[in-house]
C-alpha positions as a Markdown table, in Angstrom:
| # | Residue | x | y | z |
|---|---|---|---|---|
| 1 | Unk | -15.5 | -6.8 | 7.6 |
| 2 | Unk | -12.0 | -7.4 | 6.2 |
| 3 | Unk | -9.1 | -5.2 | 6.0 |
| 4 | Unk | -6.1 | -4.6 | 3.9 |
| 5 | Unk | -4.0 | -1.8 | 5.1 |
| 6 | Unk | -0.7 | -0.8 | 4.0 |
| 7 | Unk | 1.5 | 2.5 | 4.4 |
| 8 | Unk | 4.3 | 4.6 | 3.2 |
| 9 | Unk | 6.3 | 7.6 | 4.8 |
| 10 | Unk | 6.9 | 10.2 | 2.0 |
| 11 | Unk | 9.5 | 12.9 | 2.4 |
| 12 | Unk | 7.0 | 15.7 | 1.4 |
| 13 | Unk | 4.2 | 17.9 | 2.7 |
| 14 | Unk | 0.3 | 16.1 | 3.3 |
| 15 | Unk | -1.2 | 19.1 | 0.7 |
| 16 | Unk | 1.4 | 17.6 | -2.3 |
| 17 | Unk | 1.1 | 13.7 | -1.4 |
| 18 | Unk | -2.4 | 14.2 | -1.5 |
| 19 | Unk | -2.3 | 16.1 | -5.0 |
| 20 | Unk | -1.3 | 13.0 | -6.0 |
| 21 | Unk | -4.4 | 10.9 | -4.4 |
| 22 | Unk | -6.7 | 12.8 | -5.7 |
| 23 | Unk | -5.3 | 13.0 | -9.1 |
| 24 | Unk | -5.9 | 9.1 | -9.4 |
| 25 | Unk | -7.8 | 7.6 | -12.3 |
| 26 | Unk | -9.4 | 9.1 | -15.7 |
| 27 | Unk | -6.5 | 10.3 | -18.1 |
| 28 | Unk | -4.0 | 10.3 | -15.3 |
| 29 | Unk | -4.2 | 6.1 | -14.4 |
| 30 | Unk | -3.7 | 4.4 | -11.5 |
| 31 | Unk | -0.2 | 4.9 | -11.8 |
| 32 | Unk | 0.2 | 0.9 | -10.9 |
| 33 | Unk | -0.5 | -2.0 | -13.4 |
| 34 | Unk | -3.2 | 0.1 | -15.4 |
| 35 | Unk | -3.8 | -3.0 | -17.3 |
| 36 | Unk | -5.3 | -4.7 | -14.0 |
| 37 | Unk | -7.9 | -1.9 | -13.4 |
| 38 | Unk | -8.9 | -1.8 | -16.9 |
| 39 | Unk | -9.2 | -5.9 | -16.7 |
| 40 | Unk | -11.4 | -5.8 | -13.5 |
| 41 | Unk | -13.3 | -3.5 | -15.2 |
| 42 | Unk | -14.2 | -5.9 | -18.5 |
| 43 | Unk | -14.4 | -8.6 | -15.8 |
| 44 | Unk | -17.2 | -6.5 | -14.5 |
| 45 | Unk | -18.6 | -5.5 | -17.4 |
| 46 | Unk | -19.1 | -9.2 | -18.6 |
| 47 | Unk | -20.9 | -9.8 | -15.5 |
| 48 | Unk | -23.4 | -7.6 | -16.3 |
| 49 | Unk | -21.6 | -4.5 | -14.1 |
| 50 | Unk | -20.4 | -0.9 | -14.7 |
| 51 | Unk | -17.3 | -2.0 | -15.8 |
| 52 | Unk | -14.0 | 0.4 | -15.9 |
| 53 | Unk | -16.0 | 3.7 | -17.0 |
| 54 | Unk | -12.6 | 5.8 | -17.8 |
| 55 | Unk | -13.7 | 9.1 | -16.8 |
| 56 | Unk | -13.2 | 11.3 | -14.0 |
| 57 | Unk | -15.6 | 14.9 | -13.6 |
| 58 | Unk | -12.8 | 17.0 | -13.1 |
| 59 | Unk | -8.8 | 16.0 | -13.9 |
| 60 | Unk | -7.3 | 17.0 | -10.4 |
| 61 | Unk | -10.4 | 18.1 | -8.2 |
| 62 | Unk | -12.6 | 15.6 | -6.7 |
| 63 | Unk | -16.2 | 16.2 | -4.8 |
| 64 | Unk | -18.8 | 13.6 | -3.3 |
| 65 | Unk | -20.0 | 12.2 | -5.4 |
| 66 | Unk | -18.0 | 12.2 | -8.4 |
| 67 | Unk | -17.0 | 9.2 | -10.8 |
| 68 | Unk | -13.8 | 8.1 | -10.8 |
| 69 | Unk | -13.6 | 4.6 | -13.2 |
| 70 | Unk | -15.4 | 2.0 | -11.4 |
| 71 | Unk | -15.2 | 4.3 | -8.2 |
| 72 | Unk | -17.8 | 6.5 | -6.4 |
| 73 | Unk | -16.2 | 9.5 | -4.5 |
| 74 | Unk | -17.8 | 9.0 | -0.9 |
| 75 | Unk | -15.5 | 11.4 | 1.3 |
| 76 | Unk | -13.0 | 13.8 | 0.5 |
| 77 | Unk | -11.5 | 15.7 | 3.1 |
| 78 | Unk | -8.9 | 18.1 | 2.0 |
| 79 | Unk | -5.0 | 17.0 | 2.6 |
| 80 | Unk | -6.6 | 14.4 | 4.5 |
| 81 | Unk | -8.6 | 11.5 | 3.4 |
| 82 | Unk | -10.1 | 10.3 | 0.1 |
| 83 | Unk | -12.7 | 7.5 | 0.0 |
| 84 | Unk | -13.9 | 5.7 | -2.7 |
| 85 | Unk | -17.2 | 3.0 | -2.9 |
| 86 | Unk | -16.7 | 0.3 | -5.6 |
| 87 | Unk | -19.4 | 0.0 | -7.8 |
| 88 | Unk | -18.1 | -3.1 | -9.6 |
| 89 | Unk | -19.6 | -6.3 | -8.8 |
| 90 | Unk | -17.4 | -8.1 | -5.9 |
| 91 | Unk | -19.8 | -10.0 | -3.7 |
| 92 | Unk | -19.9 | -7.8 | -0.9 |
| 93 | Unk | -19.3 | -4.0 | -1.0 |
| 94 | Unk | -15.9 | -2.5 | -1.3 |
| 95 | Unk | -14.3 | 0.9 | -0.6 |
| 96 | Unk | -10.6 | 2.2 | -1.2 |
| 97 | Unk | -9.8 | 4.6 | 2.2 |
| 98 | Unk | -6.5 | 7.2 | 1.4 |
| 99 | Unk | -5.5 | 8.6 | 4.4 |
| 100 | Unk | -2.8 | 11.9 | 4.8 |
| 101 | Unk | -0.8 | 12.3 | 8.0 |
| 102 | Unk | 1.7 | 14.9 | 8.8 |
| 103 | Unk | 4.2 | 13.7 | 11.1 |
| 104 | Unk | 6.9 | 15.8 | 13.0 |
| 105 | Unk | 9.5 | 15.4 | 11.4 |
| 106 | Unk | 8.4 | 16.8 | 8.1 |
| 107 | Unk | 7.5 | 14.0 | 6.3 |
| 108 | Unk | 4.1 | 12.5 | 5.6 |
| 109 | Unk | 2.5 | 9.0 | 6.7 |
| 110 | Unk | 0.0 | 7.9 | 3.5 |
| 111 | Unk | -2.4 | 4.7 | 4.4 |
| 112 | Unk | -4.0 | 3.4 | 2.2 |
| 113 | Unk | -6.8 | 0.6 | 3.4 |
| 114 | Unk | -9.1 | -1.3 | 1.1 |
| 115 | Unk | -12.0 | -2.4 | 3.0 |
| 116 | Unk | -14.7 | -5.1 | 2.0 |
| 117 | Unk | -17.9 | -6.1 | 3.7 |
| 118 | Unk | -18.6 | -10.1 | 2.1 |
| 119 | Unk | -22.0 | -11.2 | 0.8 |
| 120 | Unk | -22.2 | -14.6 | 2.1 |
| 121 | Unk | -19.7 | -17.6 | 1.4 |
| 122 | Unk | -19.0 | -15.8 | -2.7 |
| 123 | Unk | -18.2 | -13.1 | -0.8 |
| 124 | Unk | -15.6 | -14.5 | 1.7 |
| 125 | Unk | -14.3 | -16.6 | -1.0 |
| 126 | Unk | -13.7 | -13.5 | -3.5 |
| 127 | Unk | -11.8 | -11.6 | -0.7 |
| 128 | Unk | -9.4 | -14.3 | -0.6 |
| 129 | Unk | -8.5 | -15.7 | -3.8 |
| 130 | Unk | -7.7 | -12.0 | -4.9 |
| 131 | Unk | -6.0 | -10.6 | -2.0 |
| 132 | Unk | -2.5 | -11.4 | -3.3 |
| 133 | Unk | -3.3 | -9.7 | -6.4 |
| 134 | Unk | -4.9 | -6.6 | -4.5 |
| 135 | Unk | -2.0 | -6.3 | -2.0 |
| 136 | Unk | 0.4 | -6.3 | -5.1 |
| 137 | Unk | -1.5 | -3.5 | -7.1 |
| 138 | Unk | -2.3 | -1.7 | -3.9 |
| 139 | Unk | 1.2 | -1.8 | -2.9 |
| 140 | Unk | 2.4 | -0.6 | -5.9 |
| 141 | Unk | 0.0 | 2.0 | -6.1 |
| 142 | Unk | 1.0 | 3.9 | -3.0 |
| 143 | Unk | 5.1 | 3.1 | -3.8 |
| 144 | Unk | 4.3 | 4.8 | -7.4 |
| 145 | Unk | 2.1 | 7.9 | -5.5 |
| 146 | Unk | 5.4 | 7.8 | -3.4 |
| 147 | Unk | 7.9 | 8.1 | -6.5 |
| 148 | Unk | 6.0 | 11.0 | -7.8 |
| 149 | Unk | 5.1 | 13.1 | -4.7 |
| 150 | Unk | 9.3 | 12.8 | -4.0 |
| 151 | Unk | 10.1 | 13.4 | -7.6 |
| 152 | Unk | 7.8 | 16.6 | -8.0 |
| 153 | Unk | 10.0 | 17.4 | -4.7 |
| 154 | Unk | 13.5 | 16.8 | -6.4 |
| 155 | Unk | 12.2 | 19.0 | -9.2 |
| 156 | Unk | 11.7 | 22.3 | -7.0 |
């Protein structure tokens, strides 16, 4: 298995940075380089996969089970965690973990770890040639779910 992990402290409450996970995708975005999710999606979809299927069930609520674009809601725990299957085509099988964490002084530790199990050597060799383009769009993913968990603060 191979794991990318990354992190952000966010000056805000676990129940309003995890508004903001689970208000990912659909007519919302991924609030990151949009145009990259919709291209892995008609990557996909040339292949013969599922391709970026806009849509989300619900606009802010999430249950198992539920669509999200080329994601499969898998776990939801409330103000806590968020996990998403991949059901592109990437060689291996993928999930996208979201993970809430009050800490003591207030604030709120958000990981965020995308995790890939590899199909033989494709497999291996598709984890690495686009981890530099998934730690950018993952990283700017949780810095934008950062910006607007601390800008929905500033507006209270």
């Amino acid at each position: 298995m191979r794991i990318y992990s990354c992190q952000k402290n966010i000056d805000d409450t676990p129940d309003k940075v995890f508004y903001w996970v689970k208000s990912i995708g659909g007519d919302n975005g991924w609030y990151f380089a949009n145009w990259c999710w919709r291209l892995r999606g008609m990557i996909d979809k040339a292949l013969g996969g599922v391709g970026f299927r806009k849509g989300r069930t619900d606009p802010v609520e999430l249950a198992v089970g539920d669509q999200l674009d080329f994601w499969r809601v898998e776990e939801i725990l409330m103000n806590e965690k968020l996990t998403l299957r991949a059901e592109i085509q990437t060689f291996g099988k993928g999930w996208l973990e979201f993970i809430v964490l009050p800490i003591e002084d207030g604030t709120t530790l958000l990981n965020l770890k995308a995790l890939y199990v590899p199909n033989g050597w494709f497999g291996v060799l598709y984890w690495y040639l686009l981890f530099p383009a998934h730690k950018c769009v993952f990283n700017g993913l949780m810095t934008a779910i950062k910006k607007r968990t601390e800008n929905n603060l500033a507006k209270n």
